[in-house]
N, C-alpha and C positions, 0 to 999 in steps of 0.2 A: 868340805865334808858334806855328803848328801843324806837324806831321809829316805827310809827304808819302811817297808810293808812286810814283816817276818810271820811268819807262819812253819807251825809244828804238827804231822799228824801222826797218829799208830792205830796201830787194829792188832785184837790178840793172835798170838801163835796160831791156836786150831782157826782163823779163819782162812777161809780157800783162797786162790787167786782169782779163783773163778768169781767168786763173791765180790773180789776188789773191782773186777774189770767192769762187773756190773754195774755197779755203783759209779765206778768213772766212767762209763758212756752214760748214763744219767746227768753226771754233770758238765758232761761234753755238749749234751743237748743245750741244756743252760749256757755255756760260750757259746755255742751258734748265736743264741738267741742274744748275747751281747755281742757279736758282729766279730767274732773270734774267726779268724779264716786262714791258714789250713788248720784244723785240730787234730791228732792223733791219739789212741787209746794204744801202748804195747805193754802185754803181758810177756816177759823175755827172764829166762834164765841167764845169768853173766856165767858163761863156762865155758868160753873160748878168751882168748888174748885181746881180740877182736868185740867182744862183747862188752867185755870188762871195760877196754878202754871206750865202751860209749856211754859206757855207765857213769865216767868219770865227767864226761860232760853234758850229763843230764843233771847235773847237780843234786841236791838234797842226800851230801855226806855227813857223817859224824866222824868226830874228828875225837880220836881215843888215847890215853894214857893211861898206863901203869907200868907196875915196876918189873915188871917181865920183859919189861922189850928195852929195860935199856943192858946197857953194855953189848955183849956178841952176841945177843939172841939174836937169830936171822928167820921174819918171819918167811912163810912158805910162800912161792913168788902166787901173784893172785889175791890174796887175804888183802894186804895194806898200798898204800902208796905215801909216798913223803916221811917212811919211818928215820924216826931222828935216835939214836943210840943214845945219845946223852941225856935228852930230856924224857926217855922213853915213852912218847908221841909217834901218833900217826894217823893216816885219815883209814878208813876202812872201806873195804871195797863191798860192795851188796853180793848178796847170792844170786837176789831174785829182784825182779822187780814190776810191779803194775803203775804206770803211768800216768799223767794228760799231758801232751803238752800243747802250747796253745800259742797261736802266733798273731801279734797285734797286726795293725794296719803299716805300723814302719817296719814290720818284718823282726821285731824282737820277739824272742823265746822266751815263754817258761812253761815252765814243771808244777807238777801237782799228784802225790800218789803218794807211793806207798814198797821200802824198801826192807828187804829182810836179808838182814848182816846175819855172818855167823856167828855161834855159841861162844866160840873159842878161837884164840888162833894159836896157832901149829907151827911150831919152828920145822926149818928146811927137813929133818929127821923125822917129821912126822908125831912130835911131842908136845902136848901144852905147854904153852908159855904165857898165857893171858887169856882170862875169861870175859866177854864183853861184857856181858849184862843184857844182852835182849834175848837169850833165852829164846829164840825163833819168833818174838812177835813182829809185828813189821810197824817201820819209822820209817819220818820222814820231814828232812827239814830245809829251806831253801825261803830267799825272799822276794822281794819284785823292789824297783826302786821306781817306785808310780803312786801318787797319789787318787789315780780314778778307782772309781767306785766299784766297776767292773770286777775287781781282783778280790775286794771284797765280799761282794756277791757270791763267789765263788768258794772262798774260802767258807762262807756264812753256811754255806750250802753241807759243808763238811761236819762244819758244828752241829747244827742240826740233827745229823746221823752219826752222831758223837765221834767222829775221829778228830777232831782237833784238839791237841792238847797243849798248846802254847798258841797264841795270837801276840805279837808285841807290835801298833802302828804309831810309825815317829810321826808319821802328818797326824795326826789326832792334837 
């Protein structure tokens, strides 16, 4: 069993993407500056097949229940991945998404940003079957399995500009 660096951020509905992006190349600048090398900043709608599944490996999902989705609700293809009928679970797939992601020296990935799920999900017909509860604000959650300082930094950098709303570090 390994120690984990978890990190949680959001920012309200009415802010822009334009405003996220800004803010992550600010702290894109800050990975330069800890020796972060390639970084990227994408601001990306998921609304292709193609989009969605990159979305799925960018990480920072939430992973969603309620009683809507179990038995033969069939959410609308796009909305969830991994829906389970019985325990009615599923992870949810972003709309939108503003990013960082940031690549060490061994060439490991991560994430850092900022994702907006939908209000609702929609069975195959076109009908609610499950309210999420983000209301269009945007989240974001994902962790790093590193004890350097570096991730920390970065995350600090978020608190600061108040989006971080969960911090939990096992190396501590």
């Amino acid at each position: 069993m390994g120690l984990s660096y978890y990190y949680e951020f959001s920012a309200p509905a009415n802010t822009l993407a334009e405003e996220l992006e800004a803010f992550l190349r600010e702290v894109e600048q800050l990975a330069k500056s800890l020796k972060f090398s390639p970084t990227v900043v994408l601001n990306v709608p998921f609304d292709t097949p193609e989009r969605r599944d990159f979305a799925r490996r960018l990480g920072g999902h939430f992973q969603f229940q309620d009683e809507g989705l179990k038995g033969i609700a069939l959410p609308e293809e796009g909305q969830v991945t991994n829906h389970d009928p019985v325990a009615g679970e599923c992870r949810l797939i972003p709309e939108h998404g503003v990013v960082l992601v940031l690549t060490d020296e061994k060439g490991a990935e991560s994430c850092f940003g900022f994702f907006r799920f939908p209000k609702e999900i929609i069975d195959i017909h076109g009908r609610p079957i499950a309210r999420t509860g983000f209301n269009g604000a945007w989240a974001f959650r994902d962790f790093v399995d590193s004890p350097e300082s570096r991730y920390r930094e970065i995350v600090q950098f978020f608190t600061g500009a108040g989006y971080a709303t969960r911090v939990r570090d096992e190396f501590a």
